[in-house]
N, C-alpha and C positions, 0 to 999 in steps of 0.2 A: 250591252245596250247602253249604259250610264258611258261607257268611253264614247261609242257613237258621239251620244246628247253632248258630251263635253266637247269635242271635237266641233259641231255644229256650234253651238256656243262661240269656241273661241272665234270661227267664221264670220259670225253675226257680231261679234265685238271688232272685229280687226277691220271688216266692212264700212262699222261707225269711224274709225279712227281717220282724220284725215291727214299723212305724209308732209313732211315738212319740205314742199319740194327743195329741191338746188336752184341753184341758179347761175347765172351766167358769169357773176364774180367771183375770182379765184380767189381760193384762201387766204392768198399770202401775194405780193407787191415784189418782194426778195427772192429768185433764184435759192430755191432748197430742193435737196437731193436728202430722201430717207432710204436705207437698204433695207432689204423686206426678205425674209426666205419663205420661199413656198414651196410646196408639193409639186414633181411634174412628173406625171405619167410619162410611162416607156412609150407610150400610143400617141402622142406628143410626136407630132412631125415639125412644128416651126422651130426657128432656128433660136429663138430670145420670146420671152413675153412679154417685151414691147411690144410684139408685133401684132399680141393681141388687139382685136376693135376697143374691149372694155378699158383694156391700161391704156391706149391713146387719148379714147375721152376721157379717162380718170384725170392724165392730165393735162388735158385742155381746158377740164373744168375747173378745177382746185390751183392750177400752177405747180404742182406740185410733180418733181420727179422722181421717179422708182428707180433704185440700182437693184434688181432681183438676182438673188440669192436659189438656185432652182436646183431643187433637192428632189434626185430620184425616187418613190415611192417605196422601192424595195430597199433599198442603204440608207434612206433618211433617218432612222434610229439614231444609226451608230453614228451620223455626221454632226446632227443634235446635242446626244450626249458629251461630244466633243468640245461643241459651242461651251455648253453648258457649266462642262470641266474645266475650260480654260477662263473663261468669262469672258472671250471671244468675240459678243454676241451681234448680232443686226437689229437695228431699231426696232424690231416685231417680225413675229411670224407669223402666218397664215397657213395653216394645216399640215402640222410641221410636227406639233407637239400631242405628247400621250398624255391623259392623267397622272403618271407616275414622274413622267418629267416637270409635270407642274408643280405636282401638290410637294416633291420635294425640293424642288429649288422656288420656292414664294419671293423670296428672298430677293430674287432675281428680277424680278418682277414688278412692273407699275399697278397699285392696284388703283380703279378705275371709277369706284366709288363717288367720290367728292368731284366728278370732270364728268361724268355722266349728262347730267341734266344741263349743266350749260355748254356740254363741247357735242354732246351726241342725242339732239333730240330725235333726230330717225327714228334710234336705237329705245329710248325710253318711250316713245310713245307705243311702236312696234310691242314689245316686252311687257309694259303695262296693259296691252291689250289682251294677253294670255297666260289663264292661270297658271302660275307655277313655273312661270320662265324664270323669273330672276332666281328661284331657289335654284334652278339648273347650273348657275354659273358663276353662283358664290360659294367660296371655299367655308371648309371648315372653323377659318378665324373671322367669318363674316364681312372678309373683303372679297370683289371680285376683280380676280386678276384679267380673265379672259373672256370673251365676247365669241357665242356662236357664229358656225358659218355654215353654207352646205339647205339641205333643205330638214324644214321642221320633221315634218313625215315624208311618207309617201307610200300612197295605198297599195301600189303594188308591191310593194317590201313587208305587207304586214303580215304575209304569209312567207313562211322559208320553203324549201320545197317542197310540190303539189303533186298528191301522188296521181299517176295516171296508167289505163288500161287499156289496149289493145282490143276494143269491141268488133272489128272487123270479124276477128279471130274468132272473140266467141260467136259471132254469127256463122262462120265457117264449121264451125264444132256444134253448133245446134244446143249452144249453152244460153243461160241468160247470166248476168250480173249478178256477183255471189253475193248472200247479202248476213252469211254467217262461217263461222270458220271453220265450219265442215266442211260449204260447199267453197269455199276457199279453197281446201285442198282439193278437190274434187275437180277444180278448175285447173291447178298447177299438170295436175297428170295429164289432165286432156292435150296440154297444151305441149306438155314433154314427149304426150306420145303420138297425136296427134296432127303432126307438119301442118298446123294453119301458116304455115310460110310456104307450101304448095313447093318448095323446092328438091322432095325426095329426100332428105335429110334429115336427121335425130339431131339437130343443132339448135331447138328453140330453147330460150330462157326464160324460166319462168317469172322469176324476180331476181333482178339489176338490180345492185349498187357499187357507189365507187367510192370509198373513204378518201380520195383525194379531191372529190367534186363538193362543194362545199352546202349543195344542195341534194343530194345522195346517200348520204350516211349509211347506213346499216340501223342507225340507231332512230332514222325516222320509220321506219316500220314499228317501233318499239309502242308509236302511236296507237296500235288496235291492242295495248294493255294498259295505255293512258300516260307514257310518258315520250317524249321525245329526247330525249339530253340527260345527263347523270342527278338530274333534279327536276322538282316538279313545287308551285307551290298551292298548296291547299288550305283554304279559310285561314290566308298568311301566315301559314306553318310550312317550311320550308324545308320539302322530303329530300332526302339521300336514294334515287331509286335506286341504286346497285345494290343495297338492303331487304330491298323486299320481295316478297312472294314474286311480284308480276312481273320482277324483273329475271330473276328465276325460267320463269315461264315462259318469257319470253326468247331468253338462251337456248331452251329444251326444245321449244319447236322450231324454234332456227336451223338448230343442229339434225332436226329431223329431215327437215327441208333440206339441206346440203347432204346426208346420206343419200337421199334418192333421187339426188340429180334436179332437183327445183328451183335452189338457190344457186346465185353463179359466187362460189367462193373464189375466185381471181380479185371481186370487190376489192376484198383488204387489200389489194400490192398494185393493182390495175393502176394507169394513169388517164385522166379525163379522155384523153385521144381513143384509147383503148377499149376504155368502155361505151363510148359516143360510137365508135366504129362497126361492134356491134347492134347498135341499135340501128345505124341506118345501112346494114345488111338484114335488117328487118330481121331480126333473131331475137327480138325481146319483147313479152307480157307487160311487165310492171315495172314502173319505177319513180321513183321522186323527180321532180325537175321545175327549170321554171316555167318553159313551157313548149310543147312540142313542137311548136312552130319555130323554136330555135335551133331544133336538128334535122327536120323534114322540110320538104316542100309543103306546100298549102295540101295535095291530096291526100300524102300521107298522114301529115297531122291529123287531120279530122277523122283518122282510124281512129286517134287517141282521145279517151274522154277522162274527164278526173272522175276520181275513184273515193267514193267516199269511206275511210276506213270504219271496220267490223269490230265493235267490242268482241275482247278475248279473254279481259282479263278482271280485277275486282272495281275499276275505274269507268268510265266514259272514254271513248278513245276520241283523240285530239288530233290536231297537224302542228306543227313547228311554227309560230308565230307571237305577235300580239299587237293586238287593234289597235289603229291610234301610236304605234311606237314610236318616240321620238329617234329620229335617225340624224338631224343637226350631229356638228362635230363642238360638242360643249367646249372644247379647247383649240376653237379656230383658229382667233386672232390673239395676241398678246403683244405688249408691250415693254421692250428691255429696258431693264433701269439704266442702261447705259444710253437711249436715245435721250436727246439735249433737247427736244422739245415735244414732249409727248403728248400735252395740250393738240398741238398742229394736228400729228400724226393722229391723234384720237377722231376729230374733227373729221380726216382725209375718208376715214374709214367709218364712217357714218355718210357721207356726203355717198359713200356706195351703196349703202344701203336705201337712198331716198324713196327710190319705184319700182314696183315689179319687173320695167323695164328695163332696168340699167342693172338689177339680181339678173335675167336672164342674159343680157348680155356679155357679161360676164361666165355664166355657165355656159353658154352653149354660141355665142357670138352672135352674128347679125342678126335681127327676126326675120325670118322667111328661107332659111333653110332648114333649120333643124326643130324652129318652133316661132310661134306667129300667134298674136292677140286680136281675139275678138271683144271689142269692149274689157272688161276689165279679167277675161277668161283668157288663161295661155293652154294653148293646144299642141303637143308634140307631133312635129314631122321626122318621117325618116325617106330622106332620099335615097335612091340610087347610088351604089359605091362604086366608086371607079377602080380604074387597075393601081389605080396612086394610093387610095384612100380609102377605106372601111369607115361606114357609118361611126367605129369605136371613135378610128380616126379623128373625124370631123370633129366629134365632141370636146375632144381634148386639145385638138390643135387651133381652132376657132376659138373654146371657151378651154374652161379647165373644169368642168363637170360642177363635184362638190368643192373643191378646193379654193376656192375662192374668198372674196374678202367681202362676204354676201351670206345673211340667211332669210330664204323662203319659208316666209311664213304660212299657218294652214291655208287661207286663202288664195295664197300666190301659187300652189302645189299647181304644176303644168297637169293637166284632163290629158286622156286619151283620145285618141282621134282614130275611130275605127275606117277612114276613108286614107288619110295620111298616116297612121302610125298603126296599121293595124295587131301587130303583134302587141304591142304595149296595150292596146283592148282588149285582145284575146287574154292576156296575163290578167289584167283589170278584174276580168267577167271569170275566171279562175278563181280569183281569190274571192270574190263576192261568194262564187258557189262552196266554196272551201269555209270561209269564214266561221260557223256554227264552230265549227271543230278547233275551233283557234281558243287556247286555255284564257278565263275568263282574269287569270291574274297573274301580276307578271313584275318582276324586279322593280323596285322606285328608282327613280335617275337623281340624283345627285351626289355629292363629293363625299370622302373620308379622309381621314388622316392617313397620310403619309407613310407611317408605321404600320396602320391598317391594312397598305395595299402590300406594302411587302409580306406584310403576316402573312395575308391570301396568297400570294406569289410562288410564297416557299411550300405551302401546302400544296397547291393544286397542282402545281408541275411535275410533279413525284406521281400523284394520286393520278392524275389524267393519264401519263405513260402507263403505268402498272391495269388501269380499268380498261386501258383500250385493249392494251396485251392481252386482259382475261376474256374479254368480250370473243377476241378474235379464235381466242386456245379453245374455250369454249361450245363456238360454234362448230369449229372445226371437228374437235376430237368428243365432242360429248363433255359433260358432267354430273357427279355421282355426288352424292348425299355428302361423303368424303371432301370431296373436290368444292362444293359450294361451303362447309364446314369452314375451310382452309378460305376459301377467300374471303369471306365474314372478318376472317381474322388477321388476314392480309390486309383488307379494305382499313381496319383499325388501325393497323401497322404504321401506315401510308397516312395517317391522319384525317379518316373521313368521319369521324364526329367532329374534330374540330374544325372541320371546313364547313361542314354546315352548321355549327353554330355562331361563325360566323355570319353567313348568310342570315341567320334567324336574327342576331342580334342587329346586322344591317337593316333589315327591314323592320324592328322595331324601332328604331332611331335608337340604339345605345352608344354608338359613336358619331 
């Protein structure tokens, strides 16, 4: 509730603030070209991002011209790191960079500090109107290198996947909604033995997952013992679940469930296509996702209702999320010490940020295809996809989504529009009903040192391989008093106290 109230808050502050608009005078009198690299999705049909609407008015407005630098999303790492090793660099990037390429090359870097207030008042009036922006995007040595892009939040993202159930079915089995985890199992049988898919066949699944679907897990069900992920944090104490009891528990009746045919173990190896393909051969009960209307028609869907999970274990059981989450890319924009007028360039990229108008434009292109403002309200549309072009399409080849040289602040967040956008309503009205279950507390956002993140790096990439392995061995083959002994001690091996002390010491501010 207190995230809610902050949330409204910042709404009611950013509302006061009034925008420094643009104007019709371009920056600069001189002929100047800045190289820029940016993010371009494979979904990305145009040929150059010139050709976007936004980089044309960018500049017609400022005089200013872009040589773009267009970095595929999946190899931009490694083309980065490149930059970064050689000192190579393009005047700024725009969503290009990780934290770890920041915080260890500072160096490289304009920080932004003292050019702030006279080069980018968009940007300072925006920032100042919401708590705890600027601590987002100032480093550890108290300069800010980089300037957010992308959107602040966004409601539908504050839940990760939403579990849902197949109520057709239980109306067909003469069940109601199980509301404890007896009759949980009680439901998995009915439905193993059962054919509420009316097709003569022992082929229904009880509970779907797919470890390569990124809302699927195996480990969101871990929800009805009150964890979703290999941590959890309680009254700012920052638990290790692979530790304890419930975590335990919740391996043991996993593995029960895969004995007798309830759970689909294919999950662990399965790929998105594979496990989606089951589902719309109508073969599947339960599963996480984001929302059914993205694998069914409109009729099917509305077999599927969200499922509120059943405490099982010594917790409150939860869903994968957190209210209010800031989803900006804290390392949008930046500036290379190698550009020769980064005063201009700072300027350029404020001047984008002036209006909600020129943010959207930017993400998603002209208003009145994929979104459109009522008074000071942006509404998502989704057209009709042609044989050329999927709605993904359009997002990316019009605009560039998050990527961009733009952050939407809370009030600028585009509404759902359940007459033009209705799946993005239906996901909306999901998480609203989801919500309770979403953990009341949740990582702080801001930066660490450099050494800090490799410290984490080296720990958790060991530790993650090794816990997924157990996770999967476990379910599969059972585990014995022996066997949980051994991984206690494995888990230590792998360094999982000191990766959560990490974590504890992160969230107390000792770095």
């Amino acid at each position: 509730m207190k995230k809610l109230i902050s949330l409204l808050a910042c709404i009611v502050l950013l509302t006061m603030v009034c925008p420094v608009m643009g104007t019709a005078d371009p920056l600069t009198t001189e002929p100047v070209t800045f190289e820029i690299a940016i993010g371009r999705q494979v979904l990305d049909l145009s040929d150059n991002f010139n050709e976007k609407l936004a980089a044309q008015n960018a500049e017609a407005d400022t005089g200013i011209h872009i040589e773009w630098i267009e970095l595929i999303t999946d190899s931009s790492t490694e083309r980065v790191n490149l930059m970064l090793a050689s000192g190579d660099m393009p005047d700024a990037f725009i969503a290009t960079l990780n934290e770890s390429q920041v915080s260890k090359n500072l160096t490289q870097f304009v920080p932004l500090n003292d050019m702030i207030e006279q080069y980018a008042p968009n940007i300072k009036a925006q920032y100042d109107a919401v708590e705890g922006m600027w601590d987002k995007v100032t480093m550890t040595d108290g300069n800010i290198y980089t300037l957010a892009t992308g959107a602040y939040t966004n409601p539908e993202n504050w839940a990760g996947g939403i579990p849902v159930i197949n109520t057709a079915w239980l109306d067909k089995l003469g069940l109601e909604v199980p509301t404890t985890m007896d009759e949980f199992y009680d439901v998995l049988v009915a439905v193993r033995d059962g054919d509420p898919n009316g097709n003569g066949q022992k082929d229904e699944i009880g509970l779907e997952f797919c470890e390569n679907d990124w809302c699927t897990h195996i480990l969101e069900y871990g929800g009805f013992w009150g964890f979703t992920n290999y941590y959890k944090i309680e009254d700012g104490k920052f638990i290790a679940t692979p530790l304890t009891d419930d975590f335990r528990a919740f391996l043991e009746y996993f593995h029960m469930l895969a004995e007798e045919g309830l759970l689909d173990v294919e999950g662990f190896s399965q790929t998105n296509q594979q496990w989606q393909t089951k589902a719309k051969d109508d073969r599947c009960f339960m599963f996480y996702t984001w929302t059914a209307n993205g694998l069914f028609d409109e009729e099917k869907a509305n077999e599927y209702e969200v499922f509120a999970p059943i405490k099982a274990g010594s917790s409150d059981p939860v869903v994968s999320g957190e209210v209010n989450a800031f989803s900006g890319n804290r390392f949008g924009f930046a500036i290379s010490k190698t550009c020769e007028q980064p005063e201009l360039l700072l300027q350029w990229f404020d001047r984008q940020n002036v209006d909600t108008k020129t943010k959207m434009i930017w993400r998603f292109g002209e208003e009145g295809l994929l979104w459109e403002m009522d008074g000071d309200t942006v509404y998502m549309n989704y057209p009709e996809a042609t044989e050329e072009m999927s709605v993904e399409n359009m997002k990316y080849t019009y605009g560039n989504t998050d990527m961009i040289p733009a952050l939407l602040m809370p009030n600028e967040i585009p509404q759902p529009n359940a007459e033009k956008s209705p799946t993005s309503a239906i996901r909306t009205e999901m998480v609203n009903e989801i919500t309770p279950y979403i953990p009341a507390e949740a990582l702080p956002v801001r930066s660490v040192p450099a050494e800090k993140i490799s410290e984490r790096e080296l720990i958790y990439t060991d530790l993650k391989a090794y816990l997924d392995g157990f996770v999967a061995t476990s379910i599969m083959n059972g585990l014995t008093d022996a066997d949980w002994e051994a991984h206690l001690a494995n888990a230590e091996a792998y360094g999982i106290s000191q990766w959560a002390q990490w974590y504890q010491d992160y969230i107390d501010g000792n770095f």
